[in-house]
C-alpha positions as CSV (number, residue, x, y, z in Angstrom):
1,X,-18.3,13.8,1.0
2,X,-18.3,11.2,3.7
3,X,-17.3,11.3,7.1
4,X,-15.2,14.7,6.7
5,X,-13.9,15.2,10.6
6,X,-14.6,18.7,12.1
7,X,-12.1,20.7,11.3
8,X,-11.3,20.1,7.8
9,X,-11.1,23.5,6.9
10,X,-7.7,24.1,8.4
11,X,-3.8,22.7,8.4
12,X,-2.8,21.0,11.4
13,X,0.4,22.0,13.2
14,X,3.7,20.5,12.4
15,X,7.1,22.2,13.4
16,X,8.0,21.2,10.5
17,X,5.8,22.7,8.2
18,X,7.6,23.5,4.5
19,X,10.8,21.8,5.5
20,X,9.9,17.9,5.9
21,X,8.9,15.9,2.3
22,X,6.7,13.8,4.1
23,X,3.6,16.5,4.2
24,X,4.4,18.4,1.5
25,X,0.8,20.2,1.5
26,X,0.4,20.4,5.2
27,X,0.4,24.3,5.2
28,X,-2.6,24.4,2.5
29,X,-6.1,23.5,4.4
30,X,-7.5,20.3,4.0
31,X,-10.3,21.6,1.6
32,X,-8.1,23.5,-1.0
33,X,-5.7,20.2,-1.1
34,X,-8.9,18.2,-2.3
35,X,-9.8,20.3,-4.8
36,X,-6.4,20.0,-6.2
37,X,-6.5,16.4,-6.1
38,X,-9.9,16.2,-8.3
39,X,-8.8,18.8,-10.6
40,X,-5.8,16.7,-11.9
41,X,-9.1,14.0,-12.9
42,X,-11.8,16.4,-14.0
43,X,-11.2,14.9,-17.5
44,X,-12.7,11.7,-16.4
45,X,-16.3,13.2,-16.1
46,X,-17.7,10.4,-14.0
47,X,-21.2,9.8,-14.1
48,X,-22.0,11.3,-10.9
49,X,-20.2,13.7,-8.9
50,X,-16.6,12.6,-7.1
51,X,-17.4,11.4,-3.9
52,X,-14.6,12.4,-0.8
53,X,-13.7,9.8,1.7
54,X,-12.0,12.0,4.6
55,X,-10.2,9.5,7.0
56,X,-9.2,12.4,8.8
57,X,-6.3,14.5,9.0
58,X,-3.8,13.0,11.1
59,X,-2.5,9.5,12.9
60,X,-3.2,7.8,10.1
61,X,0.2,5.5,9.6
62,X,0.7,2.3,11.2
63,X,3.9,2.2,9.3
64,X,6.5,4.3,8.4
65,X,9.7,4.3,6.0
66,X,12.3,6.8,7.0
67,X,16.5,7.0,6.2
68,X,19.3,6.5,8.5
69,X,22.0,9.4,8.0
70,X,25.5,9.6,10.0
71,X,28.3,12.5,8.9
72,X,31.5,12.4,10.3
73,X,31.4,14.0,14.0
74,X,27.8,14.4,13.5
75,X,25.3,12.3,16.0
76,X,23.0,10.1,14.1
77,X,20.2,11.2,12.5
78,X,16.8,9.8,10.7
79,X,14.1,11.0,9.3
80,X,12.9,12.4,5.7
81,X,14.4,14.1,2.6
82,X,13.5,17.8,3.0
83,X,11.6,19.6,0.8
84,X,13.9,22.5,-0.6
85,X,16.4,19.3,-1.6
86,X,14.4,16.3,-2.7
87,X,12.1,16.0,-6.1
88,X,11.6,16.6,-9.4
89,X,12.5,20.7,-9.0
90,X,15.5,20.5,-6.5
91,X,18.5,21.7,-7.3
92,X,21.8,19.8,-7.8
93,X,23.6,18.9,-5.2
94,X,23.7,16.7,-1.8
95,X,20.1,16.3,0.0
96,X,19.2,17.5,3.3
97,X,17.6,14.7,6.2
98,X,15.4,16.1,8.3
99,X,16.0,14.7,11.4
100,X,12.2,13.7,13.1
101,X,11.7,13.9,16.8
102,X,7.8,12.9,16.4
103,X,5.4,13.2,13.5
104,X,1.3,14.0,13.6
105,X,0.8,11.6,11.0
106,X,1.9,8.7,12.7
107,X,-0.2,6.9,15.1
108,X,0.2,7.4,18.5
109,X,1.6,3.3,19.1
110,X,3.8,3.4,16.0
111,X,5.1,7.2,17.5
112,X,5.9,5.9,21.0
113,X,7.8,3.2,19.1
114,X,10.0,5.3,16.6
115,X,10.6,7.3,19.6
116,X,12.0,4.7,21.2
117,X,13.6,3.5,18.1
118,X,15.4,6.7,17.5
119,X,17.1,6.9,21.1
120,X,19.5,3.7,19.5
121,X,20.0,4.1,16.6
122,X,22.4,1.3,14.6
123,X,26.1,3.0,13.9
124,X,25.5,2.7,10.2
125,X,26.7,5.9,7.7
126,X,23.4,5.3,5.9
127,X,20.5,3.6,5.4
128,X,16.9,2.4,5.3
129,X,14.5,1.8,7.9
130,X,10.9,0.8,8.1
131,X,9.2,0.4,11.4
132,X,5.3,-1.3,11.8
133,X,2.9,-1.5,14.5
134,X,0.7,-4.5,14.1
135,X,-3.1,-4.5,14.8
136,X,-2.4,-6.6,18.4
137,X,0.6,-4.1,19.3
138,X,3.2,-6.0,17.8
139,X,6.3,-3.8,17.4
140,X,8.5,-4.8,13.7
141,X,11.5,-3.3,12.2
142,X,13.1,-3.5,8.3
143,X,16.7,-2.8,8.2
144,X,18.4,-2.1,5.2
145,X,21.5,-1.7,5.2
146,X,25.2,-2.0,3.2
147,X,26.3,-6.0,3.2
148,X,29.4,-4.6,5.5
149,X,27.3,-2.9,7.9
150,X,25.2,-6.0,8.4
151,X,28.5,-7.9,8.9
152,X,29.4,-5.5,11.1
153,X,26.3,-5.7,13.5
154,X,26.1,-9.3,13.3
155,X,30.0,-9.7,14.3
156,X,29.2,-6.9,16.9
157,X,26.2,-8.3,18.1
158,X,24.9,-5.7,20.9
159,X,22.9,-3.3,18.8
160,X,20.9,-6.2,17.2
161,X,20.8,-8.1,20.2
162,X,19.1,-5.1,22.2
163,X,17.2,-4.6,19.0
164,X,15.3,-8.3,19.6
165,X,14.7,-7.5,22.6
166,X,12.3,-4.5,21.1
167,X,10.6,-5.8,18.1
168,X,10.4,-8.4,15.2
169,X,13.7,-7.9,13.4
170,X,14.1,-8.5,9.2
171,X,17.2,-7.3,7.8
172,X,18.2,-6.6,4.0
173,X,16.1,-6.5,0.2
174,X,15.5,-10.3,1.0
175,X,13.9,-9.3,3.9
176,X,15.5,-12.1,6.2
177,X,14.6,-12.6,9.9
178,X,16.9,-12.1,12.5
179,X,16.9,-14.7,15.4
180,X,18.8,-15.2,18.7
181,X,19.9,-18.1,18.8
182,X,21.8,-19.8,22.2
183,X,23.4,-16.6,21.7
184,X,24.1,-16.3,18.5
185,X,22.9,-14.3,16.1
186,X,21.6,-15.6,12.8
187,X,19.8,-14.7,9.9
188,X,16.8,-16.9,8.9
189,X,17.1,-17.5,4.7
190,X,12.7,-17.9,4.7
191,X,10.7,-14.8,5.3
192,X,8.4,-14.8,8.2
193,X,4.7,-14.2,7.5
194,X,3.2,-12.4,10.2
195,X,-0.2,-10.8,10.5
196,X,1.0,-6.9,10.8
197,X,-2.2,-5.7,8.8
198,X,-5.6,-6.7,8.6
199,X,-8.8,-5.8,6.0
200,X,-12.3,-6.9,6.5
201,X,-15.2,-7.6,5.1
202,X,-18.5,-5.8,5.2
203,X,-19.8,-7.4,7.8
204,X,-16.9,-6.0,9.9
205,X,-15.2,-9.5,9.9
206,X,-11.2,-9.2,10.4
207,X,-8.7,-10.9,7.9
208,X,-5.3,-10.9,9.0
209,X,-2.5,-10.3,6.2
210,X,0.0,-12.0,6.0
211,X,3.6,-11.1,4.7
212,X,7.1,-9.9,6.5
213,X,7.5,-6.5,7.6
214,X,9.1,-5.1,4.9
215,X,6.0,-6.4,2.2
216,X,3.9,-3.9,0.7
217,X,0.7,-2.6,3.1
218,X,-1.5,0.3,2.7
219,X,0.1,2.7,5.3
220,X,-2.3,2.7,8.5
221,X,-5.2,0.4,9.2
222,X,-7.6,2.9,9.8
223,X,-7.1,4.1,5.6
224,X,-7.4,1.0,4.2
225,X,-10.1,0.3,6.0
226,X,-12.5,2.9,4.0
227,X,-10.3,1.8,1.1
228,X,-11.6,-1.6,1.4
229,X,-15.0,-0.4,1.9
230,X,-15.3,1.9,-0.9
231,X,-13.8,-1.2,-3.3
232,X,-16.3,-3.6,-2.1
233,X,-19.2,-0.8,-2.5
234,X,-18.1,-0.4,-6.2
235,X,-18.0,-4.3,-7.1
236,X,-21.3,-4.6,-5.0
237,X,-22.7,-1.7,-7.3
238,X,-21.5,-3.6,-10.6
239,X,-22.8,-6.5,-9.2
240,X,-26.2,-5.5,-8.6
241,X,-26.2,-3.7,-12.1
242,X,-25.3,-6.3,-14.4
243,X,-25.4,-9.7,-11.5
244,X,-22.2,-10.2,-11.8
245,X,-21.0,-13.4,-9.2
246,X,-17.8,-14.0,-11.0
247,X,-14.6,-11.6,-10.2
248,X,-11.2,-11.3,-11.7
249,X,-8.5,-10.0,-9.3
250,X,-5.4,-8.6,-10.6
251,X,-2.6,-7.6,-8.9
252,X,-3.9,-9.2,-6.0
253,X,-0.8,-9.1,-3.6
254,X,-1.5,-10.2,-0.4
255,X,-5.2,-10.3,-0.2
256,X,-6.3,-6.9,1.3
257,X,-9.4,-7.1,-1.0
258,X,-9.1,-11.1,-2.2
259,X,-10.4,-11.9,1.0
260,X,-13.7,-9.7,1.5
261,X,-14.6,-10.0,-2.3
262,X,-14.5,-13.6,-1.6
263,X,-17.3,-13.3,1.1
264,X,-19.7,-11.3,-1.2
265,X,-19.1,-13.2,-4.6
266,X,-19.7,-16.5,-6.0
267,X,-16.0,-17.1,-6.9
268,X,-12.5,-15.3,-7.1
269,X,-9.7,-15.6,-10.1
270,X,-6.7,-13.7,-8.0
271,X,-3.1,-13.3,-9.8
272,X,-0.4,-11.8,-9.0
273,X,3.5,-12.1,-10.2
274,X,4.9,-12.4,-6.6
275,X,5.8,-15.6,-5.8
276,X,5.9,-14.6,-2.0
277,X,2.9,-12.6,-1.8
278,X,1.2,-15.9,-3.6
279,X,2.3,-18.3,-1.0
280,X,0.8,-15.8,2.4
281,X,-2.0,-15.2,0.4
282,X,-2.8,-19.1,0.3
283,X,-1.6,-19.9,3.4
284,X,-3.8,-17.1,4.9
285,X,-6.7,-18.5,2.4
286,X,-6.7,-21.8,3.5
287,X,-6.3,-20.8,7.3
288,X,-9.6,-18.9,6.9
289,X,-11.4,-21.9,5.2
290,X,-11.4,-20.1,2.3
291,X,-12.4,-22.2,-1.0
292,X,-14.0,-19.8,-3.4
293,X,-10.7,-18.1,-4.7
294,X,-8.5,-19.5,-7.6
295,X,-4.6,-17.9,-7.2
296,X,-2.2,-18.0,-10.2
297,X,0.9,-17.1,-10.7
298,X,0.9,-14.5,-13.6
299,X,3.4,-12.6,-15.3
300,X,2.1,-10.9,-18.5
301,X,5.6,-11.5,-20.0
302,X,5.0,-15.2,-19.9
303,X,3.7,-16.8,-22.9
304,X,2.8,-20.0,-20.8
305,X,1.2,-18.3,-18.1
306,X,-0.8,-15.8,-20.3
307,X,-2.3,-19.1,-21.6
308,X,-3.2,-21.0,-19.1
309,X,-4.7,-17.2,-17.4
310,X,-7.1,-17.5,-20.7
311,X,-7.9,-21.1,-20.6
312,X,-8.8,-20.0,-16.7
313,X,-11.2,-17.2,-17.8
314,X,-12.9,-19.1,-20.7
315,X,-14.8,-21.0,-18.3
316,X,-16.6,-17.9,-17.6
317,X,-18.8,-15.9,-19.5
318,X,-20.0,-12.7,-17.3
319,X,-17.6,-11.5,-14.9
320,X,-16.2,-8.5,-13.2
321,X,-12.3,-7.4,-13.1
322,X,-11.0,-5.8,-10.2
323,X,-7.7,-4.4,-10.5
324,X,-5.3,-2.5,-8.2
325,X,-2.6,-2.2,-10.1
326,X,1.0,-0.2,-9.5
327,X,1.9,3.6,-10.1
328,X,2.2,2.8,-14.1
329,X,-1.2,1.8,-14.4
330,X,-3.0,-1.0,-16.3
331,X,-0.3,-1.6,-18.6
332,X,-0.6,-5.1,-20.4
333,X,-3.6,-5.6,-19.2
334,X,-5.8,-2.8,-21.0
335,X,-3.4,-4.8,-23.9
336,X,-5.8,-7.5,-22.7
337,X,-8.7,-5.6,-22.9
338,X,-8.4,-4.1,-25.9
339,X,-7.5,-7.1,-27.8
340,X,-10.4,-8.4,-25.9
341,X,-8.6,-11.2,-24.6
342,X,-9.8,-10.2,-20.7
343,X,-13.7,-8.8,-21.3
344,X,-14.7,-7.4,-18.4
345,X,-18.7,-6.3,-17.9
346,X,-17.2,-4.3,-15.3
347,X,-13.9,-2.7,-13.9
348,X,-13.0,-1.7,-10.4
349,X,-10.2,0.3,-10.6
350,X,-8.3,1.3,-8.0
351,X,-5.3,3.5,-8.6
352,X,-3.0,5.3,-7.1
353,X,-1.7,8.0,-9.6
354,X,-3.9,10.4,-11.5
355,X,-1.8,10.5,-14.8
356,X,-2.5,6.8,-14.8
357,X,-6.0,7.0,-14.2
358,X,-6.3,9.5,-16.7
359,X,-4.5,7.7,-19.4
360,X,-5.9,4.2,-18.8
361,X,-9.3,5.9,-18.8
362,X,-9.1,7.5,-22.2
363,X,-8.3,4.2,-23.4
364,X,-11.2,2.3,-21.5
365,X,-13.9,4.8,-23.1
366,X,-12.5,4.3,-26.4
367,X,-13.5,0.6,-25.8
368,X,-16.9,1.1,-24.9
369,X,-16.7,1.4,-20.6
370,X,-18.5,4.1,-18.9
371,X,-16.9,5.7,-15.8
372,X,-20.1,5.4,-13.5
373,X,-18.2,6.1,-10.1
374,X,-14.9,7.9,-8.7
375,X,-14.2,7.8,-5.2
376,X,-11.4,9.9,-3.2
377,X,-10.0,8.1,-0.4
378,X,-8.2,10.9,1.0
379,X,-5.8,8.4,3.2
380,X,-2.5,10.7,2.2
381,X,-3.8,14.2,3.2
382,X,-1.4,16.7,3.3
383,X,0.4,15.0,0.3
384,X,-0.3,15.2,-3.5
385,X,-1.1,11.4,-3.5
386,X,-4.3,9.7,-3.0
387,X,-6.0,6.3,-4.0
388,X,-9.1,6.2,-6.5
389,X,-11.8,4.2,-7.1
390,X,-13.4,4.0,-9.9
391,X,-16.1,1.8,-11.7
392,X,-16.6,1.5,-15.1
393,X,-19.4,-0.8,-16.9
394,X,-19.6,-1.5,-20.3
C-alpha cells in the first residue's frame, strides 16, 4: 500500500451517512471497502500482490455533477439520488433528491463555490448541473437544462446574468458558452477550451487540459494525479522490460496521459473518436511544443479509418498499447488483438469497472499476455468504484 493517510481504518462523518448515493460505502471503514474492491479481481492473479494507492479519504473532487429538483410549493432543491430510491435494487416508483448543504468529499474551493451556487439556484422544475474548480481558482458551471427553460432564462436574463458574474457559464448537451454581450445575452455555437484540469509528467511538470466544462475529467486533481503516476510507472516498467520507445494510445481523450507519455517515450500514436477532444488535445500539443505524438481520428466502425490506423502501426515493429478505455471495456480493440491486427508487446490497461477487467483479462491470457502488475488507485473511496492499472506483457 502506498501513501495510506493516518486514519484509514475508520469512516469519516457525513450527516448523511446511508441516505445520499454519492458515498454509498461511507459507513464501512476504509480498509474493509478495499478489500471488497480487490475481491471482485482476485481472478486476475497478478504476478505480484495488488498494490493500494490511498489518495486519502476525503476532499478529493474538484468537480461535481448534481440534479436540480423543484415540486410545486416546494423551495428548490439540488443534490443526489438517495440511496433507498436510486439503483439496480430500488423499488418502483418516483426517486428521492437529497438536497446537499456541503459534502466532505468535495474540496474545500469547489465547496465554498456550490455553497454559493446553491443560495440561487435557476427557477427550473429539473435539471442538471455540473460545477468545476480549475487549478488557478477558476470557478465553471454546466447547465443542462429543458430547451424552454433555457428560453426562459435567456428571455429573463437576470439569473444568468448574475450567474456570469460568478463563474464561466456553458449551457445544454452541446455544451455552448454563454456570453454577455452589450447586454445581451447570447449563446456562443463553439465550445470554449479552457484549462480546468491539469496532469503532469514525472518530473512534476504541469500540462494543462484543455476542453469545456462539461468534457470528461477525472474528478479532483489530487486523484488523477497518482492516477497518472501509477500509468506512467507501468509503461516505464514495460519499457525497461522489453525497451519499448514506441506507444499506442487508445482512447486518448484529452491528453491526461498523452502528454507525460510523450515526455518519457520516443514517439506517441494517440486516437480517439471525439472530434472535439481531438482538436484541444492538438491545440494543447502544439502550444506545449509537442512533436512526438501522432493524433487520429478513429472509430473502430469505420472501415477507412481502421485502415489507415493499420497502415499507421505497420511502420512499427515493437511497441506498447496503452489503453484507457470506457466502462465496457476493450471492446473492438481486443477484436484487434486477437485477430492480431494491433500486437502489443505490452498493455497498460487502465479501467474503470472490474467486470470489464475481468472479462477482457480472460481473453488477454488466452492470447498469450501475462498480468505482471495491478494497481488500486483508490480515488472513489467510500464508493464501489475505482480505477485499475494493470500491465500485461506477452
Amino acid at each position: 500500500m502506498t501513501n495510506p493517510s493516518t486514519n484509514e481504518s475508520e469512516a469519516i462523518h457525513c450527516a448523511l451517512a446511508g441516505r445520499c448515493g454519492g458515498c454509498p460505502w461511507i459507513q464501512i471503514p476504509v480498509s474493509e471497502q478495499r478489500q471488497k474492491k480487490i475481491s471482485e479481481v482476485s481472478l486476475l492473479e497478478p504476478q505480484k500482490p495488488v498494490q493500494v494507492v490511498s489518495v486519502g479519504e476525503q476532499r478529493l473532487r474538484d468537480r461535481v455533477d448534481l440534479t436540480l429538483i423543484k415540486n410545486p410549493g416546494e423551495p428548490s432543491q439540488i443534490g443526489l439520488w438517495s440511496l433507498q430510491t436510486s439503483g439496480p435494487n430500488a423499488p418502483s416508483g418516483p426517486r428521492e433528491l437529497v438536497d446537499l448543504k456541503e459534502c466532505p468529499m468535495m474540496s474545500e474551493e469547489l465547496e465554498t463555490w456550490f455553497k454559493e451556487f446553491r443560495e440561487d439556484l435557476p427557477p427550473v422544475a429539473m435539471g442538471s448541473v455540473r460545477l468545476r474548480i480549475s487549478p488557478t481558482g477558476e470557478r465553471g458551471v454546466w447547465l443542462d437544462l429543458s430547451h424552454q427553460d433555457v428560453k426562459t432564462l435567456m428571455d429573463e436574463k437576470e439569473y444568468f446574468t448574475r450567474l456570469l458574474q460568478k463563474a464561466h457559464v456553458e449551457i445544454g448537451q452541446r455544451k455552448k458558452p454563454l456570453r454577455l454581450k452589450d447586454g445581451e445575452l447570447k449563446l456562443e455555437k463553439k465550445m470554449d477550451f479552457k484549462p480546468w484540469f491539469w496532469s503532469w509528467d514525472e518530473n512534476e511538470k504541469v500540462y494543462p487540459l484543455l476542453g469545456p466544462i462539461g468534457g470528461f475529467t477525472q474528478s479532483g486533481r489530487k486523484a488523477n494525479k497518482a492516477l497518472v503516476g501509477e500509468v506512467l510507472k507501468s509503461c516505464r516498467q514495460s519499457g525497461d522490460l522489453l525497451k519499448l520507445d514506441h506507444w499506442v494510445e487508445a482512447f486518448c481523450g484529452s491528453g491526461n496521459f498523452t502528454y507525460p507519455l510523450s515526455q518519457s517515450v520516443e514517439r506517441v500514436l494517440a486516437f480517439e473518436n471525439d472530434r472535439q477532444s481531438l482538436e484541444a488535445l492538438e491545440e494543447g500539443l502544439e502550444k506545449n511544443q509537442i512533436s512526438n505524438v501522432k493524433l487520429m481520428a478513429v472509430d473502430a466502425k469505420s472501415k477507412r479509418q481502421m485502415e489507415e490506423f493499420h497502415q499507421e502501426l505497420q511502420k512499427w515493429s515493437d511497441y506498447g498499447l496503452l489503453a484507457d478505455p470506457p466502462r465496457s471495456g476493450l471492446m473492438k480493440l481486443l477484436d484487434e488483438i486477437k485477430e492480431q491486427r494491433i500486437r502489443p508487446k505490452a498493455l497498460v490497461y487502465v479501467s474503470c469497472s472490474a467486470p470489464s477487467l475481468l472479462k477482457d483479462g480472460e481473453q488477454l491470457k488466452k492470447l498469450g499476455y501475462k498480468l505482471q502488475t495491478l494497481a488500486l488507485v483508490d480515488q472513489f473511496v467510500h464508493s464501489p468504484h475505482v480505477e485499475w492499472v494493470s500491465l500485461w506483457t506477452l
